[in-house]
N, C-alpha and C positions, 0 to 999 in steps of 0.2 A: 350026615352030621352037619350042623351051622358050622359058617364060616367061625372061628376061632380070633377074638380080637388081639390084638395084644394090649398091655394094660405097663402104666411106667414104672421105671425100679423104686421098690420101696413104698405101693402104694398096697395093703393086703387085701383089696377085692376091687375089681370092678363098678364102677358109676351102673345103681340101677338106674330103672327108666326115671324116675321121677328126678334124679341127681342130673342126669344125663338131660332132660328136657328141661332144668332149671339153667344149668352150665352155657347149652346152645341158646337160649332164649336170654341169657344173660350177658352173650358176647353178641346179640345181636340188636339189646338194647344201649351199647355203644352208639349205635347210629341215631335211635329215637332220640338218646338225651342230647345229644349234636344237637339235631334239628333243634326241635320242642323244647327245652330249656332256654333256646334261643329267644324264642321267640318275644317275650317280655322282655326281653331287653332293646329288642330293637331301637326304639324311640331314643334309649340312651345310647346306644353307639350309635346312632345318627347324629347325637348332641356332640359327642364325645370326641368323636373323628372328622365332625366340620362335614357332615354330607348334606347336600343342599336340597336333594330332590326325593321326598317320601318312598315315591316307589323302588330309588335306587336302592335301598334299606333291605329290600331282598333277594340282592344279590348275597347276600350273609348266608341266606337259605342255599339258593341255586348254586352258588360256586361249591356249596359242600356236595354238591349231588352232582355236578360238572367232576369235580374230582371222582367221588365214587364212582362213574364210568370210568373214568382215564386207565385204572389199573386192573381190570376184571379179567381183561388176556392175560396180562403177565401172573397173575396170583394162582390161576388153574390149571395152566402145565406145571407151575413151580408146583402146586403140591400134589399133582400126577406123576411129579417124578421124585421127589426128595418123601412125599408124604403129607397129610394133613395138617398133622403137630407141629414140626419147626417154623412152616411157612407160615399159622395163626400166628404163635410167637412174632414174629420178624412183623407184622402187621400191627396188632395190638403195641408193641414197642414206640413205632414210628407214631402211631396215633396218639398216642401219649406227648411225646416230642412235641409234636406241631401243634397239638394243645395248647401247652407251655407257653409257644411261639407264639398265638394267637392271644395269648393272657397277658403278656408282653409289645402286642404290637403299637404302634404310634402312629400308623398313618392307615385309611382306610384302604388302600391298595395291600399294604404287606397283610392287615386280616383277611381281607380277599384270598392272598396267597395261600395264607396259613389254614384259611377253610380247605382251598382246595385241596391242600395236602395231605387235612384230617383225612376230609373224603376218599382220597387215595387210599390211605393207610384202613381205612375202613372197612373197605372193599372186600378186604380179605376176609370179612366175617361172613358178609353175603354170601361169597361164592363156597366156601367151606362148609358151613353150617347145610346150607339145600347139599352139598355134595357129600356129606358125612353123613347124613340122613341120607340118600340114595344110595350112598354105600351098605347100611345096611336095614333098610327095609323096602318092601314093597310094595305097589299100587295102595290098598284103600290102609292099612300099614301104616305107610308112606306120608298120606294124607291126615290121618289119625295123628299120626308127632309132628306132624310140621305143623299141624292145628293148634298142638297145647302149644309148640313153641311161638306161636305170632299169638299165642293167650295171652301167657306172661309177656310175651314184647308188644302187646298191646295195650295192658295195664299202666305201659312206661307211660304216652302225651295223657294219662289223666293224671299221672305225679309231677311231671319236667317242668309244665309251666308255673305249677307252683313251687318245685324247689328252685326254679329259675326268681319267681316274686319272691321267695324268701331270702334265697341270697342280695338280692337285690335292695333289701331291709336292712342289712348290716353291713354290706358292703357293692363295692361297685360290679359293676357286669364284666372285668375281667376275673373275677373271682368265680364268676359259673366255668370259666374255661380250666382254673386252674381245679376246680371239683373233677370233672371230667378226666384231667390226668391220672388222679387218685384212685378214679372207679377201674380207670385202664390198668394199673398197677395192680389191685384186686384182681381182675379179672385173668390177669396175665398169669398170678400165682395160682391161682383157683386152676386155669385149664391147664397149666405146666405139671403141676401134681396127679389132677385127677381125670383128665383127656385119655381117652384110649385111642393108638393110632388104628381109623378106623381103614386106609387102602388096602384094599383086595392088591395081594403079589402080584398074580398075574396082570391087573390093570396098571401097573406101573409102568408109564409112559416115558421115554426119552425127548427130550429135548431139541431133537432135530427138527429143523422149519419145517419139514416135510411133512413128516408126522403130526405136527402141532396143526399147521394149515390144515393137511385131512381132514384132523375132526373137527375141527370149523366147519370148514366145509360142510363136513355130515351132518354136524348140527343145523347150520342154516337150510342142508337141501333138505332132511327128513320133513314130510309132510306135515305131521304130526306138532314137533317140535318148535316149526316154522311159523305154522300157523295159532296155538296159545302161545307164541310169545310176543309175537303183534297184537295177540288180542289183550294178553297180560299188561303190555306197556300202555296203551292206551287207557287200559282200566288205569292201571298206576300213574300217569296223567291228571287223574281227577284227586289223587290223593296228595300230587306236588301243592298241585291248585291250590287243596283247601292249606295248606302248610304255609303256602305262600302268602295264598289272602286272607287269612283269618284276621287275622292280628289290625290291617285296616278294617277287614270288613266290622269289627268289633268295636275300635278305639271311635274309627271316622263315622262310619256305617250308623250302626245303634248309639254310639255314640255310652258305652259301658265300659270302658277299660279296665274297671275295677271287678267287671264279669268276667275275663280272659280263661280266668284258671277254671270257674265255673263251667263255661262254654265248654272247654277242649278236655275236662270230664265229663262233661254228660254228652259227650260224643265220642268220646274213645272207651267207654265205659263198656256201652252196649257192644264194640265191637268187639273186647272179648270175651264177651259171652257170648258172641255168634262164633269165632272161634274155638271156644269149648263144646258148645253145641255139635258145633262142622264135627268135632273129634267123634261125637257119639253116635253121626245119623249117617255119616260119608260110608263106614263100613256096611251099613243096613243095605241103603239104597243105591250106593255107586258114585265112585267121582264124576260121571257124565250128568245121572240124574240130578246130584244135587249142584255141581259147578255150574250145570247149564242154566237150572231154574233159579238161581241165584241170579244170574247175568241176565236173565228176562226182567226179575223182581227191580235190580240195582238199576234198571232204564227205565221202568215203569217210575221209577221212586224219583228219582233224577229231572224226567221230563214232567210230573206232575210239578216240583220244586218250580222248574225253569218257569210255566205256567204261572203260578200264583203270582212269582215275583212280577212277570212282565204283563199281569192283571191290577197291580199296586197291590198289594194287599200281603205283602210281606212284614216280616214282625221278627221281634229278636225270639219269642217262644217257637214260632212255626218254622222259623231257622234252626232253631236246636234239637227241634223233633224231626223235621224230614232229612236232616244231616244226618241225626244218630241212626235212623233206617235206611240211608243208602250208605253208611257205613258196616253195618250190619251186616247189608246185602257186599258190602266192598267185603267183608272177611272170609263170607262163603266162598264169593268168585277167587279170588287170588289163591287163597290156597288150594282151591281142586285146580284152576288153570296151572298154575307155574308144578302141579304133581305131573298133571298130564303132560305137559311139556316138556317134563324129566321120565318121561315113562319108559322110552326107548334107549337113552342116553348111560346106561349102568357102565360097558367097557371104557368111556370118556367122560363120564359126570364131571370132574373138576373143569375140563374144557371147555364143556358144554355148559357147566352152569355159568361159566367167563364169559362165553359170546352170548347166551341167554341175558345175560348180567349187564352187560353191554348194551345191545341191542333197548332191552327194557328201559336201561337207566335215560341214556342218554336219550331216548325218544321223551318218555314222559319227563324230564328236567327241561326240554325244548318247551314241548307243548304246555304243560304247565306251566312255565316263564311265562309265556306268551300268552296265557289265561293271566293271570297273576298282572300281567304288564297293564293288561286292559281294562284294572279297576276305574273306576271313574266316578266312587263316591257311595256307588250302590253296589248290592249282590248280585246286581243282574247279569254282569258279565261272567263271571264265576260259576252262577247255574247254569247258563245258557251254555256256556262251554262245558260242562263238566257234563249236561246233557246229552250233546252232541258224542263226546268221548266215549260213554256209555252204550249209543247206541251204533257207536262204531265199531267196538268191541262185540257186542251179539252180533254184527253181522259176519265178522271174521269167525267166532265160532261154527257161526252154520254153514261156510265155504269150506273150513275146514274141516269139518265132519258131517255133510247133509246124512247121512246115511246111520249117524250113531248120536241124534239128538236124543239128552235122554234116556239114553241106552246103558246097563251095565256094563262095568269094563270086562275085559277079555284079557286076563292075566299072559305075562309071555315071558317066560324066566329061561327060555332057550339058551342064553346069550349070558347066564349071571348066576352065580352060584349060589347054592340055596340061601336068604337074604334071613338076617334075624329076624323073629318077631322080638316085641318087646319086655318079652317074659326071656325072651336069652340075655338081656343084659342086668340079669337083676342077680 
């Protein structure tokens, strides 16, 4: 018999899948509209706040992602041991607050702070949502809903930057922050009513360092685990980058600023529809087959980019078409890597997806800073680096798996009790 969810008082049936993959996809574009709604405004809180040096301007960005690492340990034992539900709540909450706080600030250090906080508070969606999906499904499953969920949280950077230029039509740029609290308030009622808490009893974890540490540990030593999440973070690297530098490479670069909203849809556009795609071909062929030939595609696409720019022969159309195919290729890879690198983790998923979370965030907030820092007018630095990340990432693949390039998965449900498919939650 499937595991048995429970579901809240007073709601008369269960979130099907379609509700259930609207809900997670919907607490998890909390973070897109952070970023991406941001982003057109920059130029004005750089007016606004008296900052002196263009590129400081994205530190707006980075500190939100600085914070979303800070708190990915502490949010995955909290809801391995209290549970899913209350500890989203207590998340979503604060995110809202420091919202407020940033829509309110006066000097560019306290919105510094006040990103970072978002981001904190943030966190909680990341690690919940992959660990609520691992709670209850399985390999290509697994792969299948985390797909339509980064569908719809994909759709988000083609709407953010224009409801970021619209607001900025009628009113000033702390006005996108104080939207943002509003959506967290939705979002809060929405998953409080209609959230089912998805922890497995017996995975309910104590709180003791001991314990906690362990499955760190486990996560970091498992082979498997160890290695897509190095390769994860570095792909996700390329995705800070383009967050980072778009907005120069666009305003300064082609010199279009009035194309922003244009560009960051016709590039977030295609990617989810490579995530819908991922949902219908991953269970055919296998998360190996299509995550790895993704990660071939996303460096082939990358390094030809990096090429043309450092031939001259870069253009704002040839920017938006080899962006929108290594983004493409970005949607297949991330979601079969970051499946396979929850594949072993079901007794520890909240912990695991905290130091997965971690590890990923904070790496790629580095390395994308430090792409992002190195604009100098053109995209070359941008490709070249996003390149390099690219083909740093297939290379970790194939140390981490020479043996199963390619290859169908090898289901292993020893460990974890029979997992829903998505016809159980309807």
């Amino acid at each position: 018999m499937p595991f048995e969810i429970a579901h809240p008082p007073g709601t008369t049936r269960r979130p099907g899948t379609r509700e259930m993959t609207a809900l997670l996809a919907g607490l998890m574009a909390l973070n897109a509209l952070a970023i991406d709604a941001m982003i057109p405004a920059l130029p004005d809180i750089g007016r606004s706040l008296h900052v002196a040096a263009d590129n400081d301007r994205q530190l707006v960005v980075i500190a939100y992602f600085i914070g979303f690492a800070s708190t990915q340990l502490l949010w995955g034992p909290l809801a391995d041991r209290f549970g899913r539900k209350p500890i989203l709540a207590a998340g979503v909450i604060l995110y809202g607050l420091f919202a407020s706080l940033c829509a309110f600030a006066g000097s560019f250090p306290l919105l510094i702070a006040g990103r970072v906080a978002m981001g904190a508070s943030a966190a909680v969606t990341r690690v919940l949502v992959v660990a609520m999906v691992r709670d209850l499904f399985e390999a290509e499953a697994m792969a299948r809903v985390m797909s339509l969920v980064f569908m719809v949280f994909m759709l988000v950077p083609v709407l953010a930057p224009n409801i970021g230029q619209a607001i900025l039509l009628v009113a000033s740029w702390r006005a996108i922050f104080m939207v943002l609290a509003g959506y967290a308030i939705m979002m809060l009622i929405w998953s409080w009513v209609r959230l089912p808490e998805t922890l497995h009893p017996e995975f309910r974890r104590s709180l003791n360092w001991r314990e906690v540490g362990g499955a760190a540990w486990q996560t970091l030593r498992e082979p498997q685990s160890r290695g897509y999440t190095l390769a994860l973070t570095v792909t996700f690297a390329c995705l800070v980058a383009y967050i980072s530098s778009v907005q120069q490479i666009v305003f300064d670069y082609f010199r279009t600023p009035h194309l922003i909203g244009l560009v960051f849809a016709a590039i977030a556009a295609p990617m989810a529809l490579a995530s819908w795609t991922n949902s219908r071909v991953v269970g055919r062929f296998g998360l190996r087959r299509v995550g790895h030939t993704a990660a071939v595609a996303f460096a082939m696409v990358v390094l030809t980019h990096a090429a043309i720019a450092l031939s001259g022969h870069e253009s704002l159309p040839v920017f938006i078409v080899l962006q929108s195919l290594a983004m493409c290729c970005f949607a297949f890879t991330s979601s079969n890597l970051g499946t396979l690198a929850m594949e072993h983790m079901a007794p520890i998923a909240g912990t695991a997806s905290s130091v997965q979370g971690v590890v990923g965030t904070i790496g790629a907030a580095v390395v994308g800073f430090l792409i992002g820092r190195s604009f100098d007018g053109t995209a070359t630095p941008y490709l070249v680096g996003t390149a390099i990340c690219a083909s740093l990432a297939l290379m970790l693949i194939v140390l981490t798996e020479p043996r199963k390039l390619f290859a169908p998965i090898q289901v292993d449900t020893s460990a974890d009790p029979t997992p829903l498919m998505p016809d159980d939650l309807c």
